[in-house]
TORFILUM-62011 format. One record per residue (C-alpha): x, y, z. Coordinates in Angstrom, 3 decimals, always signed. Each point is the difference from the previous one (the first is absolute). Layout:
BEGIN
<<X, Y, Z>>,
...
end
This chain:
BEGIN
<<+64.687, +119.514, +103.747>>,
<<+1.163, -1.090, +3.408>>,
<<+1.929, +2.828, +1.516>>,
<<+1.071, -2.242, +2.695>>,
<<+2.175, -1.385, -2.653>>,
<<+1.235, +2.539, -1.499>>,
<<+1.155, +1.342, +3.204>>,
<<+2.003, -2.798, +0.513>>,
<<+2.089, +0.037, -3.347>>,
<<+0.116, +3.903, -0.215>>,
<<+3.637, -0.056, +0.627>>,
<<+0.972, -2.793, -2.608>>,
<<-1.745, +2.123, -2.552>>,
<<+1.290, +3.145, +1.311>>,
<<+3.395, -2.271, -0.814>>,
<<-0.714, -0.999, -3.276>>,
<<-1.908, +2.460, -1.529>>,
<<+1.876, +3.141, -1.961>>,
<<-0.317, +3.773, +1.472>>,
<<-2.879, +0.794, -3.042>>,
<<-2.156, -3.247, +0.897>>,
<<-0.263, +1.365, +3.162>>,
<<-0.623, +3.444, -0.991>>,
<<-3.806, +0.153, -0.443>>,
<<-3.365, +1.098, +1.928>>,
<<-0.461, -0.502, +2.334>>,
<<+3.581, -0.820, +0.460>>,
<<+0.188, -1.485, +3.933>>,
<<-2.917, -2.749, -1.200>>,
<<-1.268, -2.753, -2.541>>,
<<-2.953, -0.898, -0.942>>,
<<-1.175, -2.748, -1.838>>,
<<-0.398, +2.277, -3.139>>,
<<+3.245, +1.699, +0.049>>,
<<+2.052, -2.657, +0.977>>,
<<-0.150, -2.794, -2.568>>,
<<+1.087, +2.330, -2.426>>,
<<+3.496, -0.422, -1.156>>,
<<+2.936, -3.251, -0.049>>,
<<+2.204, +1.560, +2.605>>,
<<-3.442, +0.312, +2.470>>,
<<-0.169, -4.042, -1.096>>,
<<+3.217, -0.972, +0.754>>,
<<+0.252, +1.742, +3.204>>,
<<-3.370, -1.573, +0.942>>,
<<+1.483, -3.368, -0.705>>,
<<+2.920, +0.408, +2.134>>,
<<-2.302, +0.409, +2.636>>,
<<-0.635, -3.376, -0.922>>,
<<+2.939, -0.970, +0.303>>,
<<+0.868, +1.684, +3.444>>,
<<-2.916, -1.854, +1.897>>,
<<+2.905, -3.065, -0.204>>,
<<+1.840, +2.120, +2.383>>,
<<-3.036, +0.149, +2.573>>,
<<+1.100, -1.761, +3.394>>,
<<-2.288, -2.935, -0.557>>,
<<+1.011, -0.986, -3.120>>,
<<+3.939, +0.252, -0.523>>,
<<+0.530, +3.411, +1.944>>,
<<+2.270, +0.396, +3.130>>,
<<+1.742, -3.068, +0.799>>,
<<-3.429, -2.507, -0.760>>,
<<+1.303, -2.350, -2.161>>,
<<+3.314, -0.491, +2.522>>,
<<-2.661, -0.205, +2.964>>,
<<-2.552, -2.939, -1.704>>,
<<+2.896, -1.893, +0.399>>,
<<-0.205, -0.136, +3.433>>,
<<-3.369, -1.685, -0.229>>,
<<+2.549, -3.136, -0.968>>,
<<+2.280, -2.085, +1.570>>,
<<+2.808, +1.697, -1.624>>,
<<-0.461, +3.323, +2.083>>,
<<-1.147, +2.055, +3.257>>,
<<-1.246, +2.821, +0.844>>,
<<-0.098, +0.944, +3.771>>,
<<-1.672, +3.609, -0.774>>,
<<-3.159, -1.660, -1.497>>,
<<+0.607, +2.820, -3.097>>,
<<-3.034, +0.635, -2.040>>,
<<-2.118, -3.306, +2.120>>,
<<+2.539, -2.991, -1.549>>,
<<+0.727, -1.381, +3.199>>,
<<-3.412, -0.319, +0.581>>,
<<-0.359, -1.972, -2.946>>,
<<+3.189, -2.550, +0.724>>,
<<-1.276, -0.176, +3.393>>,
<<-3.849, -0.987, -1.463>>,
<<-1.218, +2.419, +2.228>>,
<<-1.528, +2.307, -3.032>>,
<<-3.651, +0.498, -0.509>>,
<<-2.553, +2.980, -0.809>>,
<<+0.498, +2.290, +2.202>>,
<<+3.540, +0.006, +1.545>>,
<<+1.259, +0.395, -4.284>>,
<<-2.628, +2.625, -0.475>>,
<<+0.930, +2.983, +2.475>>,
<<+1.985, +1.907, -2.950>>,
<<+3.160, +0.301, +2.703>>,
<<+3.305, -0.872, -1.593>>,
<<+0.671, -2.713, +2.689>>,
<<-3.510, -2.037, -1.116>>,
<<-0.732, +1.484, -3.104>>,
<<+1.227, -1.996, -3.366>>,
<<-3.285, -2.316, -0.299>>,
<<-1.821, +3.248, +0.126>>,
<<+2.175, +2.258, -1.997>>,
<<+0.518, -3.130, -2.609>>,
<<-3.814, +0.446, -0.723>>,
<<-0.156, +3.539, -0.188>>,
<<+3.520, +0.694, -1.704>>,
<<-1.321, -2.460, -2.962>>,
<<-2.835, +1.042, -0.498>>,
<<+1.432, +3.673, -0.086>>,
<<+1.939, -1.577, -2.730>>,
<<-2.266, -1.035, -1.821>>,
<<-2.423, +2.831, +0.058>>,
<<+2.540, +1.852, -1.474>>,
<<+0.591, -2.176, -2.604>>,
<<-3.888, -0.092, -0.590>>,
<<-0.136, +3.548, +0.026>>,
<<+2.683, -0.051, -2.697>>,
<<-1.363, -2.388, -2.247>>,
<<-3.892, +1.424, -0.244>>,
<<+1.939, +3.596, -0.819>>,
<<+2.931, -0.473, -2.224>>,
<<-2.585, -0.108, -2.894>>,
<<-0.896, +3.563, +0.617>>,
<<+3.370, +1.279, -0.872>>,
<<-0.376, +1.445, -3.453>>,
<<+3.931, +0.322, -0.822>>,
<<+0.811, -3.171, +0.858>>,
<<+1.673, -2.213, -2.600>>,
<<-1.274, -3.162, -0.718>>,
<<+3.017, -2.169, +0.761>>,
<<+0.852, +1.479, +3.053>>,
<<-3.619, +0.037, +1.209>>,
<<-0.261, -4.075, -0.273>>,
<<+3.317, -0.112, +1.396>>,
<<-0.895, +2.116, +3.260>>,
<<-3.142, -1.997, +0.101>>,
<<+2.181, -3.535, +0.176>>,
<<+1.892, +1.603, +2.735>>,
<<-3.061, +0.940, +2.254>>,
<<-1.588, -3.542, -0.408>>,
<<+3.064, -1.285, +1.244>>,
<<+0.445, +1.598, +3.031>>,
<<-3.941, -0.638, +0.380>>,
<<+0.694, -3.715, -0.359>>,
<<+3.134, +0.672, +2.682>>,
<<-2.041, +1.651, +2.324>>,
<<-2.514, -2.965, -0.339>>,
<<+2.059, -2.328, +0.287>>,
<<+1.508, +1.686, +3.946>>,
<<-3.899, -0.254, +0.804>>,
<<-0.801, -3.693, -1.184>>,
<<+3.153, -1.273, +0.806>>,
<<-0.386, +0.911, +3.938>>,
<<-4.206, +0.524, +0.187>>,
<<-1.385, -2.517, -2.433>>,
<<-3.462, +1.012, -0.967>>,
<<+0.176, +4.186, -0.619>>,
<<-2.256, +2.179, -1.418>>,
<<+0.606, +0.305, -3.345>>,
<<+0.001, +4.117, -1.236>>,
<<+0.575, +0.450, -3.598>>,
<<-1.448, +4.471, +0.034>>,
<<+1.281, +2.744, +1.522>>,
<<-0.496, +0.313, +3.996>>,
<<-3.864, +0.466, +0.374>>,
<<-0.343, +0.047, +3.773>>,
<<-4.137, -0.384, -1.114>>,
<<+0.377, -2.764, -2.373>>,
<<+2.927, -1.689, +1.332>>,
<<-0.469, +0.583, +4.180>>,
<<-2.171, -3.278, +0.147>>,
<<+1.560, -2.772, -1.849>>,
<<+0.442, -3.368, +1.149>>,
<<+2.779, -2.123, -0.974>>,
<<+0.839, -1.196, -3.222>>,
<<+0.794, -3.512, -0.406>>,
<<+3.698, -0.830, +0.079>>,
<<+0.091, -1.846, -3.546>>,
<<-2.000, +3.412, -1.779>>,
<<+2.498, +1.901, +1.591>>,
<<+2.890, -1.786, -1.616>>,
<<-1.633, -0.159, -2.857>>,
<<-0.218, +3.853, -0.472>>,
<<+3.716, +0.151, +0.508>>,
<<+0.719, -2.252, -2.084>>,
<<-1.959, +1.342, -2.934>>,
<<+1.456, +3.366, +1.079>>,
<<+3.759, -1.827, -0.534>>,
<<-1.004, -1.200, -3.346>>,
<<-1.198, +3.160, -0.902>>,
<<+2.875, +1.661, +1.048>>,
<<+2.682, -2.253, -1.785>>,
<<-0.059, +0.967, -3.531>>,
<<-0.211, +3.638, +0.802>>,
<<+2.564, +0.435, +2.305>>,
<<+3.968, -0.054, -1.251>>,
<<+2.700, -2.335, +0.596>>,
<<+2.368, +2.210, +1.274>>,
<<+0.794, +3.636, +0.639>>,
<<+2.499, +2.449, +0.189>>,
<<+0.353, +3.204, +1.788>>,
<<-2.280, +1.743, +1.540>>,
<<-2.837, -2.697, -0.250>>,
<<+1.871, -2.903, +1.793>>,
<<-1.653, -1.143, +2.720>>,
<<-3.156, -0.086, -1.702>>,
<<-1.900, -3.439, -0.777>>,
<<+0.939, -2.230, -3.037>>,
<<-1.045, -2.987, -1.630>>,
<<+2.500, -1.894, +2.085>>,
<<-1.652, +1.635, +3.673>>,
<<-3.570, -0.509, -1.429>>,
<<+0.903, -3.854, -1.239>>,
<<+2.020, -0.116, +3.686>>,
<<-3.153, +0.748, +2.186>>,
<<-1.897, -2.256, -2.399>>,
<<+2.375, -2.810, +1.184>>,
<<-0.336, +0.776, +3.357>>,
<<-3.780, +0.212, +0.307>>,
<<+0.303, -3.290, -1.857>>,
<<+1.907, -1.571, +2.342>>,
<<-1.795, +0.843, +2.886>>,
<<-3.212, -1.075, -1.796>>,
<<+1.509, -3.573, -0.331>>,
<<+1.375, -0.387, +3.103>>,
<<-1.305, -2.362, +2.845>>,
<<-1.841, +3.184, +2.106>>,
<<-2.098, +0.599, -3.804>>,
<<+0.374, -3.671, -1.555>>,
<<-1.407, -2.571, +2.339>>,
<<-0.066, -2.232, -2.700>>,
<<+3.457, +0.243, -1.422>>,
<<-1.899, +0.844, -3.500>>,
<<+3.397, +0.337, -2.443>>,
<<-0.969, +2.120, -2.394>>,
<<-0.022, +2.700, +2.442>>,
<<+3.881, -0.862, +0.679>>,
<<+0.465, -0.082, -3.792>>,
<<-1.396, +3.310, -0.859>>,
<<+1.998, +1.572, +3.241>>,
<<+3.583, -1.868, -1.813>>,
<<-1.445, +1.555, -3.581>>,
<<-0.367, +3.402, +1.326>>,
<<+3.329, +0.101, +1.789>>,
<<+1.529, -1.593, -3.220>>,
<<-0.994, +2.743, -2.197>>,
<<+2.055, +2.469, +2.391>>,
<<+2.877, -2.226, -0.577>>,
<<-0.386, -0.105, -3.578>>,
<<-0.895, +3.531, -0.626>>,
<<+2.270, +1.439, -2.575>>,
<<+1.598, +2.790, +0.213>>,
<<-1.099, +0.969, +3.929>>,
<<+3.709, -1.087, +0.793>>,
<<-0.649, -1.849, +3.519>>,
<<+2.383, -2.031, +1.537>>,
<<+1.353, -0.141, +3.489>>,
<<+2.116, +2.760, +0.827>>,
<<+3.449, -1.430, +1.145>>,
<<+1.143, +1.547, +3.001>>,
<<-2.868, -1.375, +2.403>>,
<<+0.851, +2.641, +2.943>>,
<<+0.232, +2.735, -2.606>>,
<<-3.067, -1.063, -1.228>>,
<<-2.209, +1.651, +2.699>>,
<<+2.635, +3.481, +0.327>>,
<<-1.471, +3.514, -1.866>>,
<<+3.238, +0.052, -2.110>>,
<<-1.483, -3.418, -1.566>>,
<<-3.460, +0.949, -0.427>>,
<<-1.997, -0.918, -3.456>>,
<<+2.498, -2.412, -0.744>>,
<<-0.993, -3.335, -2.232>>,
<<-2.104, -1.721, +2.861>>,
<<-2.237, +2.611, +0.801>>,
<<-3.179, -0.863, -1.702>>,
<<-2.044, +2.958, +2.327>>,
<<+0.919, +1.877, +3.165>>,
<<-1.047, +2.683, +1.975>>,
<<+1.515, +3.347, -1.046>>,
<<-0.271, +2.001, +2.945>>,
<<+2.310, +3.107, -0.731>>,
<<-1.967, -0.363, -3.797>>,
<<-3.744, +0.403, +1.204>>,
<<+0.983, +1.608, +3.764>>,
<<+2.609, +2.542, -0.487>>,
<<+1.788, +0.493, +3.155>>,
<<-1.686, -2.879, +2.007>>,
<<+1.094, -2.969, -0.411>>,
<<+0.103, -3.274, +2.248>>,
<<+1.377, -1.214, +3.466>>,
<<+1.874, -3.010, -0.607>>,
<<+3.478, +1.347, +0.421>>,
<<-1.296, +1.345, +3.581>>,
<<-2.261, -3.115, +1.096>>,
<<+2.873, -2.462, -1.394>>,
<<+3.301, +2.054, +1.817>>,
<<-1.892, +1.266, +2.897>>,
<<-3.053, -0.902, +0.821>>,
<<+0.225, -3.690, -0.786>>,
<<-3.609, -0.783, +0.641>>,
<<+0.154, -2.762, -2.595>>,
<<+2.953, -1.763, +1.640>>,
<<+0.875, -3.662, -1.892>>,
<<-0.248, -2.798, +1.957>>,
<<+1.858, -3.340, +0.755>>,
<<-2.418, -1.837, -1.942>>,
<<+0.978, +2.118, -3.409>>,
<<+3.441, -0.586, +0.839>>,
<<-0.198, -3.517, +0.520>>,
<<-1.776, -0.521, -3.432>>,
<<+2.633, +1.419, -1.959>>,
<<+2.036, -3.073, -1.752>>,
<<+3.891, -0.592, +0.264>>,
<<+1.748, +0.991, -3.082>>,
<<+0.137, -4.025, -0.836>>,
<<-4.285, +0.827, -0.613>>,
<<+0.084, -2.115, +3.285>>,
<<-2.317, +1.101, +3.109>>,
<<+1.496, +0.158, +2.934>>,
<<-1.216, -2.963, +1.407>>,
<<+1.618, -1.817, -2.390>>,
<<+3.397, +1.894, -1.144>>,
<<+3.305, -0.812, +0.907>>,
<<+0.317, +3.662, -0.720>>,
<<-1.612, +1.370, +3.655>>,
<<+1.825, +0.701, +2.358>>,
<<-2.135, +0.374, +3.188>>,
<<+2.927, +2.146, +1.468>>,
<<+0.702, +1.979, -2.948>>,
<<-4.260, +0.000, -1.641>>,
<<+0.015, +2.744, -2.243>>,
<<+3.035, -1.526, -2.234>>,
<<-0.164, -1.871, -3.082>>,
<<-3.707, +0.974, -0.804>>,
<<-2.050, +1.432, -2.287>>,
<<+1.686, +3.177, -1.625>>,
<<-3.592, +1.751, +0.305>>,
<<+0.111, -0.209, +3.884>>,
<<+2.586, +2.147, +0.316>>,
<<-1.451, +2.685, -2.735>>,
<<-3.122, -0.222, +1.590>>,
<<+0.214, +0.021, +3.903>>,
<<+2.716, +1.307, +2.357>>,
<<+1.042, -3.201, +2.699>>,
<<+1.556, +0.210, +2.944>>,
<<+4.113, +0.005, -0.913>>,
<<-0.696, +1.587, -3.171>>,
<<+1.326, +3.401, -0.788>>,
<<-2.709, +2.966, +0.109>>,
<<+0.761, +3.737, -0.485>>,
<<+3.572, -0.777, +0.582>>,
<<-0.283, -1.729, +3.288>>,
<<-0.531, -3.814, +0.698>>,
<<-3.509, -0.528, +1.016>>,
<<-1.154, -2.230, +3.163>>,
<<-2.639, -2.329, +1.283>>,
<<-1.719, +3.384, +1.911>>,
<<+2.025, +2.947, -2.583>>,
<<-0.801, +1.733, -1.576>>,
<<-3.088, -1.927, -0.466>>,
<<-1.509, -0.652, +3.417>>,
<<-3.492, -1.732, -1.022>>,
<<+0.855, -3.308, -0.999>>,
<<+4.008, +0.134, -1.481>>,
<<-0.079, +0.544, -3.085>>,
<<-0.861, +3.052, -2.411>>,
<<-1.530, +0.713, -3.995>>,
<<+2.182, +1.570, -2.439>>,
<<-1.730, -1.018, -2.890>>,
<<-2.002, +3.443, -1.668>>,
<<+2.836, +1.805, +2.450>>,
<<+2.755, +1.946, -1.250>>,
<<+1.804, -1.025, +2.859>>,
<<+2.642, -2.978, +0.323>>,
<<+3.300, -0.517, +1.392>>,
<<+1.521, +2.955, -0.656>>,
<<-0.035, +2.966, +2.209>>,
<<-2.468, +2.951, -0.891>>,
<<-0.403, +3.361, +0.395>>,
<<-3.605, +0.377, -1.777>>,
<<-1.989, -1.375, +2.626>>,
<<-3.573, +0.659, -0.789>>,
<<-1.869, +0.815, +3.346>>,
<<-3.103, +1.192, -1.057>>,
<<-3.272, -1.835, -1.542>>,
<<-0.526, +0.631, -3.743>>,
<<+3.648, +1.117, -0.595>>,
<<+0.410, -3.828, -2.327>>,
<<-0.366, -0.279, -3.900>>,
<<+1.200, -3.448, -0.461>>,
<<-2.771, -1.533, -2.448>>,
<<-1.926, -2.376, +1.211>>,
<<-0.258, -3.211, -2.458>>,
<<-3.654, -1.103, +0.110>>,
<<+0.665, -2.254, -2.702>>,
<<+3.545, -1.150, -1.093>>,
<<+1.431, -2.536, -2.601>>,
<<+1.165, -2.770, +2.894>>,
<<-3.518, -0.210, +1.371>>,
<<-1.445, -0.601, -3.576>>,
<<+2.588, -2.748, -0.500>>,
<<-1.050, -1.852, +3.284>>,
<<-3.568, +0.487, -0.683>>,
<<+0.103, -1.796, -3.557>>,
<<+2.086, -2.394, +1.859>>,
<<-2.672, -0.874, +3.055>>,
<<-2.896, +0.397, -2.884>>,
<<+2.033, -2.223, -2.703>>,
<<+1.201, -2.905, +2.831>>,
<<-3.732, +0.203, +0.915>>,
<<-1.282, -0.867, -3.392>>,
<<+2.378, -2.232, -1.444>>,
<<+2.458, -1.235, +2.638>>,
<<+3.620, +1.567, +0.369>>,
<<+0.847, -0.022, -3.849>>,
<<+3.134, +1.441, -1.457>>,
<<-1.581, +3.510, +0.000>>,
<<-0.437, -0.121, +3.445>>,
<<+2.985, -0.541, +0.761>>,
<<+1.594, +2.692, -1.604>>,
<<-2.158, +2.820, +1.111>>,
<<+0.826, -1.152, +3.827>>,
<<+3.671, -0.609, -0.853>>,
<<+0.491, +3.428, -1.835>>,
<<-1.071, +1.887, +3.289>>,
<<+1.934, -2.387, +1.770>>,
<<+3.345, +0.794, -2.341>>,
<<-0.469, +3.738, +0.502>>,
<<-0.122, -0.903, +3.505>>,
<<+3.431, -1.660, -0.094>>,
<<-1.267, -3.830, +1.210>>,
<<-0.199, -3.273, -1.796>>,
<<-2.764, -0.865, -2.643>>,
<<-2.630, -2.563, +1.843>>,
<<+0.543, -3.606, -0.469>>,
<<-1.199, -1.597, -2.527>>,
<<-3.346, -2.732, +0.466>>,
<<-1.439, +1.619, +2.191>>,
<<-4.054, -0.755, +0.279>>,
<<-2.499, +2.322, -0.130>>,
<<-0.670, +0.355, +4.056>>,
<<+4.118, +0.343, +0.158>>,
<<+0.100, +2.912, -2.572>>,
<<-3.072, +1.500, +1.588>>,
<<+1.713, -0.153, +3.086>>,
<<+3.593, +1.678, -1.607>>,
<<-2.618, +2.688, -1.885>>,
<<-1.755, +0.949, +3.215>>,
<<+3.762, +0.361, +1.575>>,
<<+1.406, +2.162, -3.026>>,
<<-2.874, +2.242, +0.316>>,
<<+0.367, +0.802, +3.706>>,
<<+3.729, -0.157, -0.207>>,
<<+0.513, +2.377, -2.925>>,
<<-3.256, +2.346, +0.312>>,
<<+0.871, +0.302, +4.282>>,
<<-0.698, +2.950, +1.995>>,
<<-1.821, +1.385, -3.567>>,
<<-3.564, -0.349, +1.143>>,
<<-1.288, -2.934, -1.829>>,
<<+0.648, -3.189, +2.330>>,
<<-3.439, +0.943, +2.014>>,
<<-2.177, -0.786, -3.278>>,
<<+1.888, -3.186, -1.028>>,
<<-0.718, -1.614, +3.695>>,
<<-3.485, +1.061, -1.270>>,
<<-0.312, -1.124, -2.909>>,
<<+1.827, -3.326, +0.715>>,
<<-2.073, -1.105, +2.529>>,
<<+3.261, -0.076, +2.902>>,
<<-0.821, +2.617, +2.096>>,
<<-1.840, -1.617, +2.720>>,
<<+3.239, -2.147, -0.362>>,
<<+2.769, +2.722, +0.625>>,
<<-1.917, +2.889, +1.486>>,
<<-0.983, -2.909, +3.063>>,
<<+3.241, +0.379, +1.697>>,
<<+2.629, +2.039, +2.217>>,
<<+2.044, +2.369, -1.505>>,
<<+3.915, +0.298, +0.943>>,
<<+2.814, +2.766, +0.203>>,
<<+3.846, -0.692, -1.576>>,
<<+0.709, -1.856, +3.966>>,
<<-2.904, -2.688, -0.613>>,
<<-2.274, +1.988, +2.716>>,
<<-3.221, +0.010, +0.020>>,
<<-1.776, +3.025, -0.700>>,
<<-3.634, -0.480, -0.528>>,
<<-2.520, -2.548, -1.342>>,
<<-1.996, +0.504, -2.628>>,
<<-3.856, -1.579, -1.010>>,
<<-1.889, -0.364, -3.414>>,
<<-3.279, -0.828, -0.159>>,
<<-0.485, -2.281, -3.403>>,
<<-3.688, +1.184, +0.327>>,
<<+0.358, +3.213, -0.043>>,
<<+3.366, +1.964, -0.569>>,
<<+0.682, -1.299, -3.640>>,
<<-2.214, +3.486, -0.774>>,
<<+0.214, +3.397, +1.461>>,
<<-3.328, +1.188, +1.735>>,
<<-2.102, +2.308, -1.900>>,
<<+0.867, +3.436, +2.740>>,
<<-2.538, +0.988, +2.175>>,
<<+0.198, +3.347, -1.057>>,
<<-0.782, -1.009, -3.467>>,
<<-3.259, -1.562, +0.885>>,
<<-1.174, +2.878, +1.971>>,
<<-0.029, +2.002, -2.844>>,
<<-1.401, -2.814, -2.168>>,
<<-2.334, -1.912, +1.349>>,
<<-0.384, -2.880, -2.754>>,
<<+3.570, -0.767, +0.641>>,
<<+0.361, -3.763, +1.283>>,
<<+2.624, -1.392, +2.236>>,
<<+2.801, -2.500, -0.610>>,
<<-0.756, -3.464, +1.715>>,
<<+0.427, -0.277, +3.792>>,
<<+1.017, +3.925, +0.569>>,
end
């Protein structure tokens, strides 16, 4: 048994297990003999699982509010965790590979995964060994393991391409020489994993077990990896069926009874703790669940830190509230910008004039970097506030790796793809675009319009989340919009950023990585 692992999740089973689990000889250790001996050693193995989402490279910290700065919609001067270095296409082998938190997250990406999913390995070659263990709960435990398998997967093939592909528990001996696997065999794991998973797993929870994955956050991921597969980065060749089985998976979230998604109506209150679990969560991050007492740093990074300031360019992309762009609106006001647009700009970013923490901001304050500040995932707004968390980790507010809106507008973008913008189309776009308070799309549009309105929606509702830096991937437009200057709230210049079309669509394989394994290839042109 790796004791390196066990190590590592001692305190989530410490956590989860009862006072006479623990209670046995010796009774400061595991081995591989004693431990795999009882359902509550099990489930406390699997939420160790579970907790490897929390690692900094995968949705830990403040990561997902940081990849957005590797975007047009965001900045961040303090290069956290190496994303500057990515939107500035200076990244390559060595500079992400030193392990420090200012150059670390192509590194830690790697490593974090695949400490993911050598847990989940672990887990899955043991649970069988469990003697108590009923049936139902055994298959159900295994459904959630292959999910976060597929998960953890998917953070390495989505950003890496070609990984090694580790299906047994860490073997330094067996495993410390692999070469890469092949993208497609990759995907192909995970998605037998997902299928696997599906009819095992339940379609909802309650209590206690929320939080954990369901058919609707195994069918979810499905969709995504789906959609990524068909995309222009993966599908030269525009081959449809791959667009029609993404808009088939994300249909069967949609039409999965008894899960009771649907968008959640309050879209600021949507990303607040009070709100958490609600109808369009389809899987998020549980941080006080599977970390008790740490949690993450958005509330800090977002208020104070503001290393993933918004930038002119988001703001500018957000419609009038006539679903007209600015360019185009008698709506804008060039002296007055921030009225008459888009209700999610305001429940999203702080402007300058708007009202923060009970004062009205400005172009330099409270937000000095670039104007303008994140609320969203922040339990901060316009009102004053005496809880002002000032310390890293002190943040519970779930983080939605998968919600109901994003499934909508990827059967949308997979649907238009296959068929044109039919009527079904149209209403998954136009119900996120209700919640949102704005006017349904007009009608005849063609399919390079409604791709167009799609690839808006999706970086207009899903902003400062984390997930714009893969669509510019997967579209094919980021050596279009990562090519360019970047601006504060006063139209000034602050830097300009390169992207290599040759290179920076994948993350190099770290340096560090293939000094310990020598078969490991390198990414084109690193």
């Amino acid at each position: 048994m790796n004791k390196i692992l066990f190590a590592c999740i001692l305190a989530v089973m410490i956590a989860g297990c009862s006072k006479h689990v623990l209670d046995t000889e010796p009774n400061n250790s595991y081995t591989e003999s004693t431990y795999w001996t009882s359902d509550k050693n099990a489930l406390a193995y699997l939420s160790g699982c579970y907790q490897a989402l929390t690692f900094n490279g995968l949705f830990g910290y403040a990561t997902p509010l940081w990849e957005e700065t590797a975007t047009p919609n965001a900045y961040d001067y303090g290069n956290s965790d190496g994303f500057s270095l990515i939107a500035l296409g200076t990244q390559n082998a060595t500079n992400a590979s030193t392990g420090n938190i200012t150059t670390g997250i192509i590194n830690g990406r790697w490593s974090d995964a695949y400490g993911g999913v050598g847990r989940c390995n672990t887990f899955l070659d043991n649970i069988d060994k469990v003697p108590v263990l009923d049936t139902a709960l055994r298959a159900r435990m295994k459904a959630e393991a292959k999910f976060l398998r597929a998960l953890f997967y998917d953070m390495l093939e989505t950003y890496y391409g070609d990984v090694p592909l580790i299906l047994d528990e860490p073997d330094l001996t067996a495993q410390g020489n692999l070469p890469r696997t092949p993208r497609a065999q990759v995907v192909q794991q995970m998605l037998k994993d997902l299928d696997e998973a599906v009819p095992e797993l339940p379609v909802k929870y309650t209590g206690s077990d929320i939080g954990r994955a369901t058919q609707g956050a195994a069918l979810g991921l499905i969709a995504r990896v789906l959609l990524f597969e068909a995309s222009p980065l993966n599908n030269t060749g525009n081959d449809l069926s791959k667009w029609t089985a993404a808009a088939q998976a994300a249909q069967a979230v949609m039409n999965l009874t008894g899960a009771g998604y649907g968008l959640f109506p309050d879209y600021r209150g949507l990303f607040l703790p009070a709100n958490e679990d609600k109808q369009e969560t389809v899987f998020d991050v549980q941080y006080s669940l599977v970390s008790p007492g740490l949690g993450n740093s958005f509330d800090l990074i977002d208020r104070s830190y503001n290393t993933n300031a918004p930038l002119l360019d988001l703001a500018n992309a957000y419609e009038c509230t006539d679903g007209l762009p600015i360019t185009q609106s008698p709506l804008y006001d060039p002296s007055d910008p921030y009225n008459n647009r888009d209700p999610r700009m305001s429940k999203t970013i702080v402007y300058p004039g708007a009202k923060f923490l009970g004062a009205i901001t400005t172009a330099t304050s409270p937000f000095q970097i670039t104007g303008y500040g994140v609320k969203k995932y922040s339990i901060y707004d316009s009102t004053s506030s005496t809880n002002l968390i000032n310390q890293a980790g002190k943040s519970e507010t779930n983080y939605m790796v998968i919600r109901y809106a994003d499934i909508l507008l990827m059967y949308a973008e997979a649907q238009n793809e296959s068929v044109g913008p039919d009527a079904s189309v149209y209403n998954a776009v136009n119900q996120v675009r209700t919640r949102a308070g704005m006017p349904a799309l007009p009608a005849g549009l063609t399919q390079t319009q409604m791709r167009d309105a799609i690839h808006l929606e999706r970086r207009i509702e899903l902003a400062c989340e984390g997930f714009y830096y893969t669509d510019i991937r997967r579209w094919k437009t980021a050596e279009q919009v990562m090519n360019a200057t970047i601006y504060n709230s006063r139209d000034q210049p602050i830097v300009t950023r390169t992207f290599n079309a040759a290179r920076d669509y994948w993350w190099p394989i770290p340096q560090t990585q293939r000094d310990l394994d020598a078969n490991l290839s390198q990414n084109p042109n690193y």
